[in-house]
N, CA, C and O atoms as a Tripos MOL2 file, in Angstrom:
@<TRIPOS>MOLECULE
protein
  240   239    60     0     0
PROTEIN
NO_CHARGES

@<TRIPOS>ATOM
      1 N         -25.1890  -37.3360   14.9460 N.3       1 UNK1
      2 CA        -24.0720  -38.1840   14.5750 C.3       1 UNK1
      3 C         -24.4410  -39.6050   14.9490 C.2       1 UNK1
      4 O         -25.2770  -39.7070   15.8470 O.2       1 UNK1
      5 N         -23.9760  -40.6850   14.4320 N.am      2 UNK2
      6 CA        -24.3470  -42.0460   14.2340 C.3       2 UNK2
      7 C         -23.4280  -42.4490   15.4900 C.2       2 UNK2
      8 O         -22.4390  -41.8140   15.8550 O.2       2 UNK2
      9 N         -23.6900  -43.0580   15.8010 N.am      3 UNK3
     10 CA        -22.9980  -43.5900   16.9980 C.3       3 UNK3
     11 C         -21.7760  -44.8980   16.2220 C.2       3 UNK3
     12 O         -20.7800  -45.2850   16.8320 O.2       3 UNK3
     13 N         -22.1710  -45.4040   14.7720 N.am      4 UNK4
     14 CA        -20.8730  -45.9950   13.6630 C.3       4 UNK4
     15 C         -20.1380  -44.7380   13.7660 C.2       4 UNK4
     16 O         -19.2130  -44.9490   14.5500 O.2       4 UNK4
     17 N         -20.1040  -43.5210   13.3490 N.am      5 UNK5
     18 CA        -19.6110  -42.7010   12.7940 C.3       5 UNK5
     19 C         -18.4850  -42.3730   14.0340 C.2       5 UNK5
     20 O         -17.2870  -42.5990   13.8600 O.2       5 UNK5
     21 N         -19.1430  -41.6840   15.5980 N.am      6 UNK6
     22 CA        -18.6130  -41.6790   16.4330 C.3       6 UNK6
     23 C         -17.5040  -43.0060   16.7570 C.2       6 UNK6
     24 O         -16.2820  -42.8600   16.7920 O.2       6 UNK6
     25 N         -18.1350  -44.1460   16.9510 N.am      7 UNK7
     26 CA        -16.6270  -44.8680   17.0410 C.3       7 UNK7
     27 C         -16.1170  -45.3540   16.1130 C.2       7 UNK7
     28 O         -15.6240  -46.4340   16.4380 O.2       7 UNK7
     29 N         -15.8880  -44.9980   14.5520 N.am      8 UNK8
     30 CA        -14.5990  -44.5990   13.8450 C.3       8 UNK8
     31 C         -14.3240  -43.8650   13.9930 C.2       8 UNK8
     32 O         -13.1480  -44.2210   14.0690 O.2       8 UNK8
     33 N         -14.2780  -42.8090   14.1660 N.am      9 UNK9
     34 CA        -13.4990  -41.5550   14.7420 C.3       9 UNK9
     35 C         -12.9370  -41.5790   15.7930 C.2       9 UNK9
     36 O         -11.7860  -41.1430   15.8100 O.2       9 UNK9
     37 N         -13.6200  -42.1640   17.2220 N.am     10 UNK10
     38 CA        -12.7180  -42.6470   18.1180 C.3      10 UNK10
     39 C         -11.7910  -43.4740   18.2140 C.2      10 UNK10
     40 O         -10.8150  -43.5220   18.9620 O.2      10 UNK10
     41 N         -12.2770  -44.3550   17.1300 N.am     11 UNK11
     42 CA        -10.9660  -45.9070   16.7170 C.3      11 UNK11
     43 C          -9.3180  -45.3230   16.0290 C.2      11 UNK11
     44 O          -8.1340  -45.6560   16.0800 O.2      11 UNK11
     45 N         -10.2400  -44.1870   15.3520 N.am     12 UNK12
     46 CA         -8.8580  -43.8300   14.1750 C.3      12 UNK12
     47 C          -7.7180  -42.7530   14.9090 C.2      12 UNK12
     48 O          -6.5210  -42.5310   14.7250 O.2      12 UNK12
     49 N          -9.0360  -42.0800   16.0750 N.am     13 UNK13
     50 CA         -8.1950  -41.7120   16.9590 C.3      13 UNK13
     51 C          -7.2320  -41.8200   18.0470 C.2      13 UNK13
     52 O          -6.4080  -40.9490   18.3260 O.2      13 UNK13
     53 N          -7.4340  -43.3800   18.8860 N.am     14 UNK14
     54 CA         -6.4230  -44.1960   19.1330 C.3      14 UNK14
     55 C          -5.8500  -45.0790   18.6360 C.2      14 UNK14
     56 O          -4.9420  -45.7450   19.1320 O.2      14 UNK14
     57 N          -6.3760  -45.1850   17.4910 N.am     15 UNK15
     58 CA         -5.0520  -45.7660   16.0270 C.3      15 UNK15
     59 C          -4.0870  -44.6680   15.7940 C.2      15 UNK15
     60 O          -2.9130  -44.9240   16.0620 O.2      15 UNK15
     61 N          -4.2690  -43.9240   15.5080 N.am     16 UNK16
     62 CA         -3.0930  -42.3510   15.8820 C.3      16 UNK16
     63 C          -2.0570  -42.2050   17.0010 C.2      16 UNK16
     64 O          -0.8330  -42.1400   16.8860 O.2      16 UNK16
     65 N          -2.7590  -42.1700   18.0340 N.am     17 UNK17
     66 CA         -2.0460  -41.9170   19.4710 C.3      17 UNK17
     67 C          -1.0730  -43.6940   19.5040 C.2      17 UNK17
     68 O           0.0330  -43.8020   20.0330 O.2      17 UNK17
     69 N          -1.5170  -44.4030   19.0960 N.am     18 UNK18
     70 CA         -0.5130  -45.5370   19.4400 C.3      18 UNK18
     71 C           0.2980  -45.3900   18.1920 C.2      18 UNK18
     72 O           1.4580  -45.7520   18.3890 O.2      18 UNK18
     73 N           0.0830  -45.0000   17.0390 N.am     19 UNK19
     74 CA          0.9610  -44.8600   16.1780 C.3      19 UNK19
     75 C           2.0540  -43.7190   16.4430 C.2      19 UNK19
     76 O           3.1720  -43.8970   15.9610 O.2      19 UNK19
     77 N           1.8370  -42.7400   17.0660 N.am     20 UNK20
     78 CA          2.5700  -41.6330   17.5390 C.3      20 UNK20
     79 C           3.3600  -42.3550   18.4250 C.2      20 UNK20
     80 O           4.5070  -42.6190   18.0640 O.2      20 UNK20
     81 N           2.9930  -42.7050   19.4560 N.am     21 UNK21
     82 CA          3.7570  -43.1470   20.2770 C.3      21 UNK21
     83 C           4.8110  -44.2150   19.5040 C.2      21 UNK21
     84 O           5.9980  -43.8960   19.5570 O.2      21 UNK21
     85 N           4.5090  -45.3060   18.8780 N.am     22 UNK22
     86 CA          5.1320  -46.0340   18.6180 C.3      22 UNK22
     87 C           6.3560  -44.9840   17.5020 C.2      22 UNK22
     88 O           7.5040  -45.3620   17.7370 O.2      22 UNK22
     89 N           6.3340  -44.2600   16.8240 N.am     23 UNK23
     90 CA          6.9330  -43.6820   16.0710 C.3      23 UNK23
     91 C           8.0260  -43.0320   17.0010 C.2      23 UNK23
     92 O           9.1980  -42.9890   16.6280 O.2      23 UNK23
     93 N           7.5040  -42.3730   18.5870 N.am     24 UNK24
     94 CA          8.6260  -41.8430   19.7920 C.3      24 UNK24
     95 C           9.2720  -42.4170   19.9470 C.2      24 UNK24
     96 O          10.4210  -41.9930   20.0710 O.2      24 UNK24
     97 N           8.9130  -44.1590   20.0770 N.am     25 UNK25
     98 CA          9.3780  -44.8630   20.7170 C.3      25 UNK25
     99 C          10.6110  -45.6510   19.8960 C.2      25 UNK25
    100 O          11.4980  -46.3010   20.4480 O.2      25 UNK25
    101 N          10.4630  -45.4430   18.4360 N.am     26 UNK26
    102 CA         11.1770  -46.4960   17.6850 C.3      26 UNK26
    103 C          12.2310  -45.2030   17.0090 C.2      26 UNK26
    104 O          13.2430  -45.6070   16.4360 O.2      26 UNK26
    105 N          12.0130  -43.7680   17.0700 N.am     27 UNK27
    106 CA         12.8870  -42.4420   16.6160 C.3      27 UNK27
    107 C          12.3120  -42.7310   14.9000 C.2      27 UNK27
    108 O          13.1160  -42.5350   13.9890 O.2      27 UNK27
    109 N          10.7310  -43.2500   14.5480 N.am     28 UNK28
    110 CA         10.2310  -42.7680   13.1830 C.3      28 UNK28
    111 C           9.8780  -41.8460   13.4720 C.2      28 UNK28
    112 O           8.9510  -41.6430   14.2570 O.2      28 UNK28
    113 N          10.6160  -40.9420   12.8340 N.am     29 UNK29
    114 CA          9.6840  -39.7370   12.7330 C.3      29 UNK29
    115 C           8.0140  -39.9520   11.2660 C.2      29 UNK29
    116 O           6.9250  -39.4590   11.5620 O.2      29 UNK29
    117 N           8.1530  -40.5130   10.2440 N.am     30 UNK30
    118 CA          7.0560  -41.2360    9.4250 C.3      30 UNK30
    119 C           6.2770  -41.5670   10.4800 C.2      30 UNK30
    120 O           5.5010  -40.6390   10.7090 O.2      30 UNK30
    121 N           6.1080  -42.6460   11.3660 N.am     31 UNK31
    122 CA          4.7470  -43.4350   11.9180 C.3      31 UNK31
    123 C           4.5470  -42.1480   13.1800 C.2      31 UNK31
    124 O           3.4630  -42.0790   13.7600 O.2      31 UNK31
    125 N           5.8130  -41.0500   13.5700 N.am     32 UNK32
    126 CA          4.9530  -40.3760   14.2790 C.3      32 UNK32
    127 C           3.8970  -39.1810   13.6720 C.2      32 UNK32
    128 O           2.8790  -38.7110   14.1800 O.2      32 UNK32
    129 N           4.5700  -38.8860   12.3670 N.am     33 UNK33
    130 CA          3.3140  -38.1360   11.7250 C.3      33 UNK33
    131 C           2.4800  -38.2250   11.1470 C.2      33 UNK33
    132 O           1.6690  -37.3200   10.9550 O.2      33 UNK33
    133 N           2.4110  -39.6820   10.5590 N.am     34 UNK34
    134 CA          1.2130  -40.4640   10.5900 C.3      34 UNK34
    135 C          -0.1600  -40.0440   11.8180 C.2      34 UNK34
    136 O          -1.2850  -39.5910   11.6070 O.2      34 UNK34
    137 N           0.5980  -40.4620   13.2310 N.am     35 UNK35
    138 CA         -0.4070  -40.4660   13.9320 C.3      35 UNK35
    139 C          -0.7750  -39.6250   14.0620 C.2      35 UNK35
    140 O          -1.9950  -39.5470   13.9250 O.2      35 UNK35
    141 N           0.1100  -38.1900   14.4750 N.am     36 UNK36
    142 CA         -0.6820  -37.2080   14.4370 C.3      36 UNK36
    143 C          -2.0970  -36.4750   13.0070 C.2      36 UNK36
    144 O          -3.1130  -35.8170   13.2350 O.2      36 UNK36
    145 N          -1.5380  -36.9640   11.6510 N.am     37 UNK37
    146 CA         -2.0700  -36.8820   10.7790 C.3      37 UNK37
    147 C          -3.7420  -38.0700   10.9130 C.2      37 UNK37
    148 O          -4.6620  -38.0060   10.0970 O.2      37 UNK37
    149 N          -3.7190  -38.8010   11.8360 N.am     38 UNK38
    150 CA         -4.4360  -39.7760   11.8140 C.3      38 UNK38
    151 C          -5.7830  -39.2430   13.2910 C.2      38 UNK38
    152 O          -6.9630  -39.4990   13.5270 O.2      38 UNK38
    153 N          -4.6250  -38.3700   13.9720 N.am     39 UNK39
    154 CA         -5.4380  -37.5880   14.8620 C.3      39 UNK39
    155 C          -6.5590  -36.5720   14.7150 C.2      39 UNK39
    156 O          -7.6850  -36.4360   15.1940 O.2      39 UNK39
    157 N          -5.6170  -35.7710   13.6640 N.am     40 UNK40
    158 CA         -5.9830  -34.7690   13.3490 C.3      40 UNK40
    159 C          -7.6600  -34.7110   12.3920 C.2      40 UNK40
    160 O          -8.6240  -33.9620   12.2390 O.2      40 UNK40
    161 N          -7.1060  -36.1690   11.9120 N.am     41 UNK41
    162 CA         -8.2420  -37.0060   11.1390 C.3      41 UNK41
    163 C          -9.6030  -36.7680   11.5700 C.2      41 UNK41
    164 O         -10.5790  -36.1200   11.1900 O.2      41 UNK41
    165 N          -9.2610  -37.6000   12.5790 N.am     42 UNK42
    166 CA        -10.2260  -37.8620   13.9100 C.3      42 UNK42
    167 C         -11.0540  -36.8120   14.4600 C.2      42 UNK42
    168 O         -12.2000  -37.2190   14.6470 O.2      42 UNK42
    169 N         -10.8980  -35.7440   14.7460 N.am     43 UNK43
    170 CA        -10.8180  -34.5880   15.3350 C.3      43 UNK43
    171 C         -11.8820  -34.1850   14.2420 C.2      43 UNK43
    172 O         -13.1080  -34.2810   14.1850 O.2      43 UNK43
    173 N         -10.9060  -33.6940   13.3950 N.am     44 UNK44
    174 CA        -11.9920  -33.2720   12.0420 C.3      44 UNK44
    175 C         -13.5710  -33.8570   11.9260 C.2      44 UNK44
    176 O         -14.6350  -33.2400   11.9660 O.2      44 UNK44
    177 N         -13.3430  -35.0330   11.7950 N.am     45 UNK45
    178 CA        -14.8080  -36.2360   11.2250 C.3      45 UNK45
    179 C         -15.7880  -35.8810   13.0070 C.2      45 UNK45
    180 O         -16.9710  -36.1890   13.1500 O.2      45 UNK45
    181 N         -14.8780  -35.1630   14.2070 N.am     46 UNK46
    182 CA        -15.5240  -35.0950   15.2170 C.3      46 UNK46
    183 C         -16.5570  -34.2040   15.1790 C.2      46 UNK46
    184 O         -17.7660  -34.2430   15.4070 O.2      46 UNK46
    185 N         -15.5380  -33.1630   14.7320 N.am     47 UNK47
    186 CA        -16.5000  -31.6180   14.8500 C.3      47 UNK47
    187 C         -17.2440  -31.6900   13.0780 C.2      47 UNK47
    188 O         -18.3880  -31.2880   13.2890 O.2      47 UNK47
    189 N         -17.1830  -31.8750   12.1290 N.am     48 UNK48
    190 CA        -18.1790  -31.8470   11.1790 C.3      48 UNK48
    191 C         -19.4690  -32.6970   11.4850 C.2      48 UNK48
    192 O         -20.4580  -32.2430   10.9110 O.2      48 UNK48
    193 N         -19.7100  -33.8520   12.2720 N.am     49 UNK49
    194 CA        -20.2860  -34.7410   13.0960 C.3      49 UNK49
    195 C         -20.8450  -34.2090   14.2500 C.2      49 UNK49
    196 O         -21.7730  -34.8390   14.7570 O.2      49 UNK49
    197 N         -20.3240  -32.7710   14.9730 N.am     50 UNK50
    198 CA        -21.0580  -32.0190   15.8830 C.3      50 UNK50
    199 C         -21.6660  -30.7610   15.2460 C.2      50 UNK50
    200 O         -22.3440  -29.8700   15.7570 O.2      50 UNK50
    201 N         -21.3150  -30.9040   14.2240 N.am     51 UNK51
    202 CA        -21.8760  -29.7290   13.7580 C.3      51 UNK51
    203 C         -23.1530  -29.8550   13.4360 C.2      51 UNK51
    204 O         -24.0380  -29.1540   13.9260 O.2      51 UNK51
    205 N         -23.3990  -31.0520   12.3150 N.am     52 UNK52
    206 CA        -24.3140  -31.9900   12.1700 C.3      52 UNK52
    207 C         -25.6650  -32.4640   12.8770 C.2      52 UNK52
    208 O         -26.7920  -32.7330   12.4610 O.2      52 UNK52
    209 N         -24.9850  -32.4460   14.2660 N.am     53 UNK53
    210 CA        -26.0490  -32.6520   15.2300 C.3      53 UNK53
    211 C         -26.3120  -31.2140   15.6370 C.2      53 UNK53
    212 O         -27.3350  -31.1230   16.3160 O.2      53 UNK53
    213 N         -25.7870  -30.2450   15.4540 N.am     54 UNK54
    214 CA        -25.9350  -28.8810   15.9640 C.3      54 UNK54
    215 C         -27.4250  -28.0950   15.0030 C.2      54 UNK54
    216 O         -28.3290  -27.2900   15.2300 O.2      54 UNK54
    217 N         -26.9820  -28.8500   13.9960 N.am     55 UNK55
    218 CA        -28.2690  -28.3700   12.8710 C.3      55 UNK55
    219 C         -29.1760  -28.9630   12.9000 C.2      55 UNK55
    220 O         -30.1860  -28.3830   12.5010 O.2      55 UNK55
    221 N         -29.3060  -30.2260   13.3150 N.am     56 UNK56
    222 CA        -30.4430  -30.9150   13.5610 C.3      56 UNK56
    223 C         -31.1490  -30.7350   14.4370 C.2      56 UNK56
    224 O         -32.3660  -30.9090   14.3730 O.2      56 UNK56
    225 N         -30.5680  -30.3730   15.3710 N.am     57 UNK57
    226 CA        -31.0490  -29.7660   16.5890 C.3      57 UNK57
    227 C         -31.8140  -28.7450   16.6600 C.2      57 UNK57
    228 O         -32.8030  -28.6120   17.3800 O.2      57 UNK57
    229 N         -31.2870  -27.8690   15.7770 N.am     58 UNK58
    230 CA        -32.0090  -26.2230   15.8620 C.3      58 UNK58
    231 C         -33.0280  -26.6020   14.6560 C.2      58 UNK58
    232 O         -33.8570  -25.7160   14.4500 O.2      58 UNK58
    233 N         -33.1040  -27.4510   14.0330 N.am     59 UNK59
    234 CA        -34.5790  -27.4510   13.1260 C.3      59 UNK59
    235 C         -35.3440  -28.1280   13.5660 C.2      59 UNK59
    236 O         -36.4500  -28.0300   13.0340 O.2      59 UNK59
    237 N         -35.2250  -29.1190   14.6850 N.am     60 UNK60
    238 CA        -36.0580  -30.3890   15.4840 C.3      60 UNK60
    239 C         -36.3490  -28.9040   16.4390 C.2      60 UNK60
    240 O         -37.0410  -28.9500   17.4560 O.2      60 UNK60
@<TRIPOS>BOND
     1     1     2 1
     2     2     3 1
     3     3     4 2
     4     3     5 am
     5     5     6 1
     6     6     7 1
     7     7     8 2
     8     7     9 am
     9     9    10 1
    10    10    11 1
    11    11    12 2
    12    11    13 am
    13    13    14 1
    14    14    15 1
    15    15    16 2
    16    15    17 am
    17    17    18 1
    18    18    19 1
    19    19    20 2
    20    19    21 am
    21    21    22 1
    22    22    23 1
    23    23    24 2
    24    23    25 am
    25    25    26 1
    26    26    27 1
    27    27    28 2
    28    27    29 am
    29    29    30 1
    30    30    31 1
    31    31    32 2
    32    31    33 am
    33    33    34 1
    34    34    35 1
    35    35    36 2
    36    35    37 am
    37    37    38 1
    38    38    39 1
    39    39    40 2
    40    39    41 am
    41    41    42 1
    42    42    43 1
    43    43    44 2
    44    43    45 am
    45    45    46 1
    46    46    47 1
    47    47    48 2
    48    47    49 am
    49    49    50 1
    50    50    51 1
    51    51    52 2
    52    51    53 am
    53    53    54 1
    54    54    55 1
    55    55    56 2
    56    55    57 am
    57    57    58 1
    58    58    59 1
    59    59    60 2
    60    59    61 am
    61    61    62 1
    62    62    63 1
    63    63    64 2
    64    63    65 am
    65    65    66 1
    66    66    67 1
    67    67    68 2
    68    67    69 am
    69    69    70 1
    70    70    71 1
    71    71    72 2
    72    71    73 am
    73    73    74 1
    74    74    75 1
    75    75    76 2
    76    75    77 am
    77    77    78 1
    78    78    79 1
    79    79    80 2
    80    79    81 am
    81    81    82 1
    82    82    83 1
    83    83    84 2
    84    83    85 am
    85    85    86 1
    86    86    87 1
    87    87    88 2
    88    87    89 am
    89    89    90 1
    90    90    91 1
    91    91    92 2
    92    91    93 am
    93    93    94 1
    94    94    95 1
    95    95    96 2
    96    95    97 am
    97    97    98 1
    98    98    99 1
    99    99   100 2
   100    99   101 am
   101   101   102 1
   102   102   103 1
   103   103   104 2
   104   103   105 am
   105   105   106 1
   106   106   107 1
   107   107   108 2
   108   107   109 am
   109   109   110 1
   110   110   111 1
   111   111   112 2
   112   111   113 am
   113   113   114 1
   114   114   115 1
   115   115   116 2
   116   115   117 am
   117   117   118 1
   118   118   119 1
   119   119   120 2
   120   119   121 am
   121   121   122 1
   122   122   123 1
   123   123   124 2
   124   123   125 am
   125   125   126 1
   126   126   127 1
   127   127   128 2
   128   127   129 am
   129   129   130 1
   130   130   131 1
   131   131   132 2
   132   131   133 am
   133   133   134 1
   134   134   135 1
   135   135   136 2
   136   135   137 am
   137   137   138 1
   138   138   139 1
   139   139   140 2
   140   139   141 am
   141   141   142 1
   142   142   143 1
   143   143   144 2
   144   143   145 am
   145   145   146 1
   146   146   147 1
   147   147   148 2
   148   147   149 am
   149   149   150 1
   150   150   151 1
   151   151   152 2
   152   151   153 am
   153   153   154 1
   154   154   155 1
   155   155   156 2
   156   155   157 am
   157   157   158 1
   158   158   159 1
   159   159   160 2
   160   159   161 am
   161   161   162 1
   162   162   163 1
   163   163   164 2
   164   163   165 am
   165   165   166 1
   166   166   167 1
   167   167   168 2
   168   167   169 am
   169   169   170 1
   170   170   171 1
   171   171   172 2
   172   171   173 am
   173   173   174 1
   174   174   175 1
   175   175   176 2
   176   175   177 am
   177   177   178 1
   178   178   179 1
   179   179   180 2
   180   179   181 am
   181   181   182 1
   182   182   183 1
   183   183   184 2
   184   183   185 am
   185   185   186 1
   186   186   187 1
   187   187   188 2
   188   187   189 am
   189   189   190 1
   190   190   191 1
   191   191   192 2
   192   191   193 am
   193   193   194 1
   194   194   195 1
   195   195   196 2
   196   195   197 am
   197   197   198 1
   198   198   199 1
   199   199   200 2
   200   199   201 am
   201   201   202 1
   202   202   203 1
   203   203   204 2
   204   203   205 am
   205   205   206 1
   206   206   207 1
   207   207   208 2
   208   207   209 am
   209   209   210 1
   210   210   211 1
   211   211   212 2
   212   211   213 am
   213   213   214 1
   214   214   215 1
   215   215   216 2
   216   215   217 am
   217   217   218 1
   218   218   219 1
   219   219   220 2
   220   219   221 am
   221   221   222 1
   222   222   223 1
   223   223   224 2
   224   223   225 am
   225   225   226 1
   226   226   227 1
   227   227   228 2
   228   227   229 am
   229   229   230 1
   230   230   231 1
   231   231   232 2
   232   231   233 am
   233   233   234 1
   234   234   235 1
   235   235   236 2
   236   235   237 am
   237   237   238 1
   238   238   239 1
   239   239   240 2
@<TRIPOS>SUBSTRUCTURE
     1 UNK1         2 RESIDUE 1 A UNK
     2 UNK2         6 RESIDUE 1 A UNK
     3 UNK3        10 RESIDUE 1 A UNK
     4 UNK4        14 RESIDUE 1 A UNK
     5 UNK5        18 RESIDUE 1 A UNK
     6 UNK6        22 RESIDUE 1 A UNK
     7 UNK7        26 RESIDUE 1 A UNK
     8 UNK8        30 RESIDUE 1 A UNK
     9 UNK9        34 RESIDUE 1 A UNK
    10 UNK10       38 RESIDUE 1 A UNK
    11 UNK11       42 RESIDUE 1 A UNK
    12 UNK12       46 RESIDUE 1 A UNK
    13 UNK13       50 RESIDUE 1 A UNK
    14 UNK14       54 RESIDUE 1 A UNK
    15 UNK15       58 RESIDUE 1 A UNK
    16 UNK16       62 RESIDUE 1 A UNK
    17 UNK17       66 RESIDUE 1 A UNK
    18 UNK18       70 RESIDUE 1 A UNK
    19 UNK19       74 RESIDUE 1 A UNK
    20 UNK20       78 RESIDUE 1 A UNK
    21 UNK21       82 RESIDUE 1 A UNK
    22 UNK22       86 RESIDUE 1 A UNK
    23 UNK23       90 RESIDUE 1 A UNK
    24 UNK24       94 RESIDUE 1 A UNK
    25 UNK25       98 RESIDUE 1 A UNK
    26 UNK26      102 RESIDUE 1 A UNK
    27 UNK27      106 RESIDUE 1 A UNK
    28 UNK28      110 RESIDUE 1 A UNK
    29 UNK29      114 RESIDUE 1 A UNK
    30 UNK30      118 RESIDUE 1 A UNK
    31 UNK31      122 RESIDUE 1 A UNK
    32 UNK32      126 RESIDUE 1 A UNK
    33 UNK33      130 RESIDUE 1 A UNK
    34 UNK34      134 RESIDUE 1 A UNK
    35 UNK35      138 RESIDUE 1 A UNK
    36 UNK36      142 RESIDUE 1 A UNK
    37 UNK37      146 RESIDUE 1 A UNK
    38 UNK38      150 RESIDUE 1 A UNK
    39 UNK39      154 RESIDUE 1 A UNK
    40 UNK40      158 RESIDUE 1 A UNK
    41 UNK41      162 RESIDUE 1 A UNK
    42 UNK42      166 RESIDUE 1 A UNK
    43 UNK43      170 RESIDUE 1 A UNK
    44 UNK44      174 RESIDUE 1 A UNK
    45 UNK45      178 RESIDUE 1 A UNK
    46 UNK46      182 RESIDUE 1 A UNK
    47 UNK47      186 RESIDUE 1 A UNK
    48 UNK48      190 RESIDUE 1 A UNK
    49 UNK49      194 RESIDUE 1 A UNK
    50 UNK50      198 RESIDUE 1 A UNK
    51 UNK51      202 RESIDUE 1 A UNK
    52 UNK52      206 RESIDUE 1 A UNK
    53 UNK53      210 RESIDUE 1 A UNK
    54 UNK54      214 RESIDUE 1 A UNK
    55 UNK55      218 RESIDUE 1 A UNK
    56 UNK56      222 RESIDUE 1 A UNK
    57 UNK57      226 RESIDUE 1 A UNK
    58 UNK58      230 RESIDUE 1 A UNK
    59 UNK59      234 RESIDUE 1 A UNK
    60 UNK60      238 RESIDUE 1 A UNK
């Protein structure tokens, strides 16, 4: 995994968590499922990105 790749995924993932929160905080329920949808994002692009390195690995 690219170390670009890694921190968009980490970026989009506390672009999420402050969007969640802010959505608790204001009673949106929209910007809070955003974030979680923005988490979930994150998460995803994590593990296809470990997987990635998981295969590279076993053929290196």
């Amino acid at each position: 995994m690219s170390t670009e790749d890694r921190v968009d995924a980490t970026m989009k993932n506390l672009e999420g968590k402050a969007q969640e929160m802010v959505g608790e905080v204001t009673g949106d329920p929209e910007d809070k499922a955003e974030g979680k949808m923005k988490q979930a994002e994150a998460e995803a692009k994590h593990s296809v990105e470990d997987a990635k390195e998981k295969v590279k690995q076993a053929i290196d």
